[in-house]
C-alpha positions in Angstrom: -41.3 -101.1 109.7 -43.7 -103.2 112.5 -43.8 -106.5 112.4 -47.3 -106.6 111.1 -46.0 -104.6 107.8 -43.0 -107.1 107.4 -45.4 -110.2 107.7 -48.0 -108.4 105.0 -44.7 -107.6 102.7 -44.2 -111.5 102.9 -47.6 -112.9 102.5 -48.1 -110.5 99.7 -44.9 -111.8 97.7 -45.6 -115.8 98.1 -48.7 -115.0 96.9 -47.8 -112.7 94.1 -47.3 -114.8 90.1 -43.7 -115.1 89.4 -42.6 -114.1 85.8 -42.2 -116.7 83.5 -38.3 -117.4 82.8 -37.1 -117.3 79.7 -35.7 -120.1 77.6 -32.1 -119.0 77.4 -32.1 -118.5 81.6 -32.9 -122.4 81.6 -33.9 -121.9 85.2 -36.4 -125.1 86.3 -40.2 -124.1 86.1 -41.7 -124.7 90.1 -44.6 -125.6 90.9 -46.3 -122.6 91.6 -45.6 -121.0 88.4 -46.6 -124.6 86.9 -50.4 -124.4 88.3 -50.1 -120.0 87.5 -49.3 -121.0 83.5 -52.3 -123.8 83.6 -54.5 -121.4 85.0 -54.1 -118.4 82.2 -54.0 -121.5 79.9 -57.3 -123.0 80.3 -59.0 -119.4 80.4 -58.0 -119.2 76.9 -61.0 -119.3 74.6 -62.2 -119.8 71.0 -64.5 -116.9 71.5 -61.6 -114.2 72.1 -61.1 -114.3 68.8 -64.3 -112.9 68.2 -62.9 -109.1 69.7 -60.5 -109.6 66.9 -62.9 -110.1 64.1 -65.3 -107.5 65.8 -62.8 -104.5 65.5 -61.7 -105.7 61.7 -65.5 -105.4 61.0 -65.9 -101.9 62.7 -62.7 -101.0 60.7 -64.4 -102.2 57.6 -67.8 -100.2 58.1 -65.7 -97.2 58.7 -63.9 -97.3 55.3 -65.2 -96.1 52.1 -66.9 -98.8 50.2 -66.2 -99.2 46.2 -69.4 -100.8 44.7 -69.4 -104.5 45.8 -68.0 -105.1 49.1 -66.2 -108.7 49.0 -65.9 -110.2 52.4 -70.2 -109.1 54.2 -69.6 -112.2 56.9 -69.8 -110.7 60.2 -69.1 -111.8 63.7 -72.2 -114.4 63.8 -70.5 -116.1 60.9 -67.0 -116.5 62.2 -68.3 -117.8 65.2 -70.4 -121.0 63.1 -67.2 -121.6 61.5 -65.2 -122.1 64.9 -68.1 -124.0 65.9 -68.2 -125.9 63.1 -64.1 -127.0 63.3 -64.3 -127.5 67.3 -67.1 -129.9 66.4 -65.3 -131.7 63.5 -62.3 -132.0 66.1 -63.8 -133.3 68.8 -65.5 -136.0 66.6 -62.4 -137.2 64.9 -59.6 -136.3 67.4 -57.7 -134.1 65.2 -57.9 -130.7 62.3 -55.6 -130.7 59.4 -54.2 -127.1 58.9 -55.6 -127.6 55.4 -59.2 -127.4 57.1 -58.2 -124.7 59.6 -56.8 -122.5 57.1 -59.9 -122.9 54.0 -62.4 -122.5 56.7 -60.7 -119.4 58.2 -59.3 -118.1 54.6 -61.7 -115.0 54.9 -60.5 -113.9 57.8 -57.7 -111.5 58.8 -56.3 -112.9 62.3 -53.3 -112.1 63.6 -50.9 -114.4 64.3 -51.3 -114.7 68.2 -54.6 -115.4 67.9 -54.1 -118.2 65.5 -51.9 -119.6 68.1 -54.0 -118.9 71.2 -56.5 -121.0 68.5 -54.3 -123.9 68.2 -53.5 -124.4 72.3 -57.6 -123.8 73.0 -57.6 -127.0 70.4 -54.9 -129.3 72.1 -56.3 -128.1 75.7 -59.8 -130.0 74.0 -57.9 -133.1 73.3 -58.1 -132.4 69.3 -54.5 -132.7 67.3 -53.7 -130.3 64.2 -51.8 -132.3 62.0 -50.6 -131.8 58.4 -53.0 -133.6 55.8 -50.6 -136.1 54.8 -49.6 -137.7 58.1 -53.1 -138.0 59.7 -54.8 -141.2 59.8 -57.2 -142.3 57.4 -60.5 -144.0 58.7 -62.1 -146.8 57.4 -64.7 -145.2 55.3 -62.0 -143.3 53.8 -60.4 -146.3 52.9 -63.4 -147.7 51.6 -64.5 -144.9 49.5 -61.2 -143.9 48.0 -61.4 -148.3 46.9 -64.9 -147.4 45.5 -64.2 -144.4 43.6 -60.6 -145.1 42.0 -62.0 -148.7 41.3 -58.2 -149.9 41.1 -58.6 -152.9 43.4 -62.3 -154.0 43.0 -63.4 -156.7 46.1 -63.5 -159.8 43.7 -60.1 -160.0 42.4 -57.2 -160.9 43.5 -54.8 -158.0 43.9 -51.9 -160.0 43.6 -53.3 -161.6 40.4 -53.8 -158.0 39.2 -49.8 -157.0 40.2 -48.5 -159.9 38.4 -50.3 -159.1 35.1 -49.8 -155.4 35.7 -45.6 -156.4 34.7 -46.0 -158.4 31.5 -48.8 -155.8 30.2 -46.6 -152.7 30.8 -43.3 -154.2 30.1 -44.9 -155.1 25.9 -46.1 -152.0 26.0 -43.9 -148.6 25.0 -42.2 -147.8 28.1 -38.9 -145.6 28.3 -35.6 -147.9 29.7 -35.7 -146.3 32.9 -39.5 -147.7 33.5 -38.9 -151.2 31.9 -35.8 -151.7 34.4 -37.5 -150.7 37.6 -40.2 -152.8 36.3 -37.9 -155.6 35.9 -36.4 -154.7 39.2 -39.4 -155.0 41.3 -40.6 -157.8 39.4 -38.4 -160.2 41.2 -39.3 -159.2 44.6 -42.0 -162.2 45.5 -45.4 -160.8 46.2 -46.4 -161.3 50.4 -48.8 -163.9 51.6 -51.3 -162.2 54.1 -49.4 -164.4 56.9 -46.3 -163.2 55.7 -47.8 -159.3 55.9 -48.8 -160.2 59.7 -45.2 -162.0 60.8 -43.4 -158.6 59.6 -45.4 -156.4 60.7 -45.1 -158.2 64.6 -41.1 -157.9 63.2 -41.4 -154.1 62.8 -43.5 -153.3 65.6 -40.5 -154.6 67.9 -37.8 -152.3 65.6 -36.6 -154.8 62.9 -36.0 -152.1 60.0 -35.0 -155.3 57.9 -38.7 -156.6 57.7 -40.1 -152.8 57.3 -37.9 -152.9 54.4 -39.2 -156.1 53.1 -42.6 -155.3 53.4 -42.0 -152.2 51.6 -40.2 -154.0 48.7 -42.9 -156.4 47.9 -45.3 -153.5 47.3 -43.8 -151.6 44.7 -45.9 -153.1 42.1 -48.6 -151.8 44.1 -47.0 -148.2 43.4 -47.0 -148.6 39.6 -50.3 -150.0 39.5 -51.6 -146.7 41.1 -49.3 -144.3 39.9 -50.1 -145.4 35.7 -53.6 -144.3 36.0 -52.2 -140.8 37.1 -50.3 -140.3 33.8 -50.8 -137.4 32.0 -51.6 -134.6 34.6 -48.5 -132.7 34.3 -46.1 -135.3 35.7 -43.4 -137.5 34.5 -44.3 -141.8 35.2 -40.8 -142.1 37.0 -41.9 -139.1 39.6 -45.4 -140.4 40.4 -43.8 -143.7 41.1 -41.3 -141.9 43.5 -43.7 -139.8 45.1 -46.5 -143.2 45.4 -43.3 -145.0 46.9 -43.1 -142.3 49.6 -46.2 -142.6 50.4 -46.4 -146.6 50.5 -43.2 -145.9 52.8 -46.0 -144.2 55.5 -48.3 -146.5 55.1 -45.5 -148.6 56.3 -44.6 -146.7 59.2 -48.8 -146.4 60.5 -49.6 -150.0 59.7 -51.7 -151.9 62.6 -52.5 -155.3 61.4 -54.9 -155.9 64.0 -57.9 -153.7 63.0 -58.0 -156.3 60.4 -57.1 -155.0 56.9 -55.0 -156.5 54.2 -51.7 -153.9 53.6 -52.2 -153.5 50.4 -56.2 -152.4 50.8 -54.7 -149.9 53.8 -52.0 -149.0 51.6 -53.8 -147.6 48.6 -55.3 -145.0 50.4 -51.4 -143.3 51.5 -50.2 -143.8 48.1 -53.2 -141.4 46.7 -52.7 -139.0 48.9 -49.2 -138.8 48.0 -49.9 -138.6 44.4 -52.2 -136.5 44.3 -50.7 -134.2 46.9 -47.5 -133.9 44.5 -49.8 -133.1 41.6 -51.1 -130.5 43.6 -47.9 -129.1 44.0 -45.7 -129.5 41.1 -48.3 -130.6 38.2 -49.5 -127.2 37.7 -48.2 -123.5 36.5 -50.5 -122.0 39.4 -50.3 -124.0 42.1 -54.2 -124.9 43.4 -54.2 -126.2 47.1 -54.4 -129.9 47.9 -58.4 -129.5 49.1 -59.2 -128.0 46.3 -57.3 -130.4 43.9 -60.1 -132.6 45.7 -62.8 -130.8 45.2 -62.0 -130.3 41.4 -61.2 -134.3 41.1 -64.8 -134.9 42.9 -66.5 -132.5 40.6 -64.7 -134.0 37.4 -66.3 -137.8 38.6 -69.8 -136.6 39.1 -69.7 -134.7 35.8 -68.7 -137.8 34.1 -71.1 -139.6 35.7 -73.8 -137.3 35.1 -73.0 -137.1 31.5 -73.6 -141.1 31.3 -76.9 -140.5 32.6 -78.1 -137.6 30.8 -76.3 -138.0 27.7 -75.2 -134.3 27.3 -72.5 -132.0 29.2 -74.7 -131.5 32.6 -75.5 -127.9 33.7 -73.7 -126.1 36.4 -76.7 -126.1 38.4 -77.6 -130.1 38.1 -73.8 -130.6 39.1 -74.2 -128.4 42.2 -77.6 -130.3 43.1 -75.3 -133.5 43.3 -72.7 -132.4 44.9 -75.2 -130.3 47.5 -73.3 -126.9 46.9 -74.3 -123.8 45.8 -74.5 -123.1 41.8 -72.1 -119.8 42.9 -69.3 -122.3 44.5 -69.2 -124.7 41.4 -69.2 -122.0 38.9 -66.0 -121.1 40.8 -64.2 -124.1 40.8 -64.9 -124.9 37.2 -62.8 -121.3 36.7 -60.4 -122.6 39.3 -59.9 -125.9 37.4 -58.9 -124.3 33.5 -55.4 -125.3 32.7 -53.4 -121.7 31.6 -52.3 -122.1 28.3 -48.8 -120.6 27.4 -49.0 -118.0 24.7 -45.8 -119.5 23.1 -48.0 -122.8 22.0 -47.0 -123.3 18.8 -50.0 -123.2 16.2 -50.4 -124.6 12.8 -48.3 -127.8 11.0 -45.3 -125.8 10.8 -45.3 -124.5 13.9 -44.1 -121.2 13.0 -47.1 -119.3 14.8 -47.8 -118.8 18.5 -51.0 -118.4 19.6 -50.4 -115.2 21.5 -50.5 -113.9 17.8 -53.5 -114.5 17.2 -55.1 -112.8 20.6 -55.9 -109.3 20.7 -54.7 -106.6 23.0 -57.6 -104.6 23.8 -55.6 -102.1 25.9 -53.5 -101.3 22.5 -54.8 -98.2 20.6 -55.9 -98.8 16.7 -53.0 -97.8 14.2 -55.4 -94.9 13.7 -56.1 -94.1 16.7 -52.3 -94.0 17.9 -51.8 -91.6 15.3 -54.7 -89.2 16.1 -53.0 -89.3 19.3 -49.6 -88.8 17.7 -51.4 -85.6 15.5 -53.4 -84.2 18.8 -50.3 -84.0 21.0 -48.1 -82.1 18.5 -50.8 -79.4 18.0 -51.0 -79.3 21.9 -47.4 -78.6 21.8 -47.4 -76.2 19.3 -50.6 -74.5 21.0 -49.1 -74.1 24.6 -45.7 -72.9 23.4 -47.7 -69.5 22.9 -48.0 -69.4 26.3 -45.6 -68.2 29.3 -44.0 -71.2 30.9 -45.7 -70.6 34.0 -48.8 -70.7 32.5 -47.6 -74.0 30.1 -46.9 -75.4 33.7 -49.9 -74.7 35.5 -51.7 -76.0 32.9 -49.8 -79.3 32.4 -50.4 -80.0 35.8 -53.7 -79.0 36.3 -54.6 -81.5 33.3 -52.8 -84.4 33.7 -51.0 -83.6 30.7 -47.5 -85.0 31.5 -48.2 -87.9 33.4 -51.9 -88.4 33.3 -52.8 -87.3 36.7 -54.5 -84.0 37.3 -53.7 -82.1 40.1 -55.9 -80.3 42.4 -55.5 -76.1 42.9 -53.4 -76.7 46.5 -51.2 -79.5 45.0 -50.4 -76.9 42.4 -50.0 -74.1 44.5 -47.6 -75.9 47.1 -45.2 -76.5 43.5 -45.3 -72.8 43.3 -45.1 -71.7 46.6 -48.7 -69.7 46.0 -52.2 -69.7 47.3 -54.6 -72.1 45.8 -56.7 -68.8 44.8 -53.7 -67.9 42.3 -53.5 -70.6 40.8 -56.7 -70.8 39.9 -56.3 -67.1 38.2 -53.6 -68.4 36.1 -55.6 -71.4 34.9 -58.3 -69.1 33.9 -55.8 -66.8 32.1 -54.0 -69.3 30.3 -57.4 -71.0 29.3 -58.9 -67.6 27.9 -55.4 -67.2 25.6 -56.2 -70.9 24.3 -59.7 -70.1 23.8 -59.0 -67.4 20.9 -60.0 -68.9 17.4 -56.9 -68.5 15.7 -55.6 -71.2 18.7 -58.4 -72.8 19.5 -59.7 -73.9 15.7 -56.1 -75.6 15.6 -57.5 -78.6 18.1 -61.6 -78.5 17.0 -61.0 -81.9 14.2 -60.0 -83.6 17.5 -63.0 -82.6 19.6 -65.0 -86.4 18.1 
């Protein structure tokens, strides 16, 4: 080898890209492979994903279609909807995989893809968080205060927590609720000084004043979690599941954009709630968006039937909520509670209702014995014939099992050409077709 060969061979390996090391080698990353990785990183795109939703659809044109095709969006369409979510990102700094995954429900991506999706995201600066732990924003906060119209802006809440124990405490309560109430009842409600001095404490790490803030706002817990009663959970779990979330609310406090705790806590505790409605309330579970969605469509229902004075149509609800007539049609099916068919029916309760609901796959008691009738004379009919024949026939028909079988699937059971099978069939069909035999199975020709 010359010298100018051995300095090419050594140009050409500094230059060339190192494989990446595994994690179990531990070996340190250098720099070069450092600026190599960031290089393939940032030539990741949304729009690769497009080749993978371009070959599903050329896959899909390929295939026999059944009538109604479900899923028409094409390429265009997954395209808007990346658009659409980069766009949402880059405005609020963060998706929630609840988003990601509604938005892309449609779509069959593999699971590289969806990760090559997620590192384009956080290469654009936006987060994907889980919907519970991302941060509300103030209009959040203000609308969920508007719409649930638990604390309203001219009263006092701590007026409202103090009345909120005496009224439930006369009222019929299990034990287990009147001594929590008691309980909490003796923790001394925070001034909004107080509120600001701990949360400087817990900034700095004291878990003691994190601990006292979180005390004084149980009642704050029951006063949210009471008006949840009734959708499939006990009082005791809604006030555990409100106390986890008044325990993040906690944890993200910031005192100085300027909001009372308890105004900034609300909106955590809902989420919680309603998130472990979503969740555990229901026999088939419904995802926390569209627990949402079916909660906002419930509130301009109401709302609409105030004004109008009648149960608003579909299409006067989707007008409101600026959706198509299609999409609320479909979440009015989504939101009907299943009904077991054990419910007890009547005062004595001896009834279920699934008596009372027809099969309309079960055959008529006269029908079933027509049936009954039919399949002994078929018996008795093909027993005249050889058991090849009986065979061929069976098969042919669908007689044994309800599917028919074509001439070659026939012939392979038989070991014979497709061409003798079918001379068979027509022998065995010209026996049947004598009167004596074939006047035997007329009365079941209607």
């Amino acid at each position: 080898m010359t010298k100018d060969e051995k300095k090419t061979t050594k140009k050409t390996k500094a230059t060339a890209p190192k494989k990446k090391t595994s994690k179990a080698a531990k070996e340190p990353v250098t720099p070069e492979e450092m600026d190599l990785y960031i290089e393939d990183a940032e030539k990741i795109d949304l729009s690769a994903l497009n080749d993978d939703i371009d070959s599903q659809i050329a896959e899909k044109e390929q295939e026999p279609t059944n009538g109604n095709c479900k899923n028409k969006n094409n390429s265009s369409e997954y395209e808007k909807v990346i658009k659409e979510l980069t766009a949402k990102g880059k405005k609020d700094g963060f998706l929630d995989y609840d988003t990601i995954m509604d938005a892309l429900d449609t779509y069959d991506i593999s699971k590289d893809k969806i990760d090559d999706m997620y590192y384009a995201f956080a290469l654009m600066g936006i987060e994907v968080v889980d919907g519970l732990d991302k941060e509300p924003s103030e209009e959040e906060i203000e609308t969920e205060l508007n719409d649930d119209k638990i604390i309203e802006e001219d009263k006092d809440i701590d007026e409202e927590l103090k009345n909120l124990e005496s009224t439930m405490l006369k009222s019929n309560i299990d034990d287990p609720v009147r001594m929590y109430l008691k309980e909490i009842g003796k923790i001394p409600l925070l001034t909004a000084e107080e509120e600001i001095e701990l949360s400087k404490k817990m900034l700095e790490g004291d878990e003691v004043a994190k601990m006292h803030i979180v005390e004084a706002n149980l009642r704050l817990v029951v006063a949210i979690a009471k008006r949840y009663v009734g959708r499939g959970m006990l009082f005791l779990d809604l006030i555990q599941e409100g106390n986890l979330g008044l325990i993040k609310a906690v944890e993200k406090f910031d005192y100085k954009k300027g909001f009372k705790f308890s105004t900034y806590a609300t909106w955590w505790i809902r989420q919680s709630i309603t998130r472990s409605i979503a969740d555990q309330a229901r026999t088939i579970r419904i995802p926390v968006h569209m627990v949402e969605t079916i909660n906002k469509l419930i509130r301009y229902n109401r709302q609409l039937v105030q004004e109008l004075g009648r149960d608003p149509k579909p299409e006067e609800i989707a007008k409101h909520m600026d959706m198509p007539e299609e999409k609320i049609m479909e979440i009015m099916k989504i939101a009907q509670e299943p009904v077991s068919l054990e419910t007890p029916i009547g005062e004595e309760e001896d009834s279920h209702l699934g008596d009372f609901i027809p099969d309309d796959d079960a055959l008529a008691p006269s029908e079933a014995a027509a049936y009954s009738l039919l399949k002994e004379q078929l018996d008795d009919v093909l027993e005249t014939l050889t058991d090849r024949e009986k065979k061929v026939l069976k098969l042919r028909f669908g007689l044994e099992d309800g599917r028919a079988r074509t001439l070659e699937e026939v012939g392979k059971e038989f070991d014979v050409t497709r061409e003798r099978i079918r001379q068979i069939e027509a022998k065995a069909l010209r026996k049947l077709r004598g009167p004596k035999k074939s006047n035997k199975l007329k009365d079941y020709l209607d």
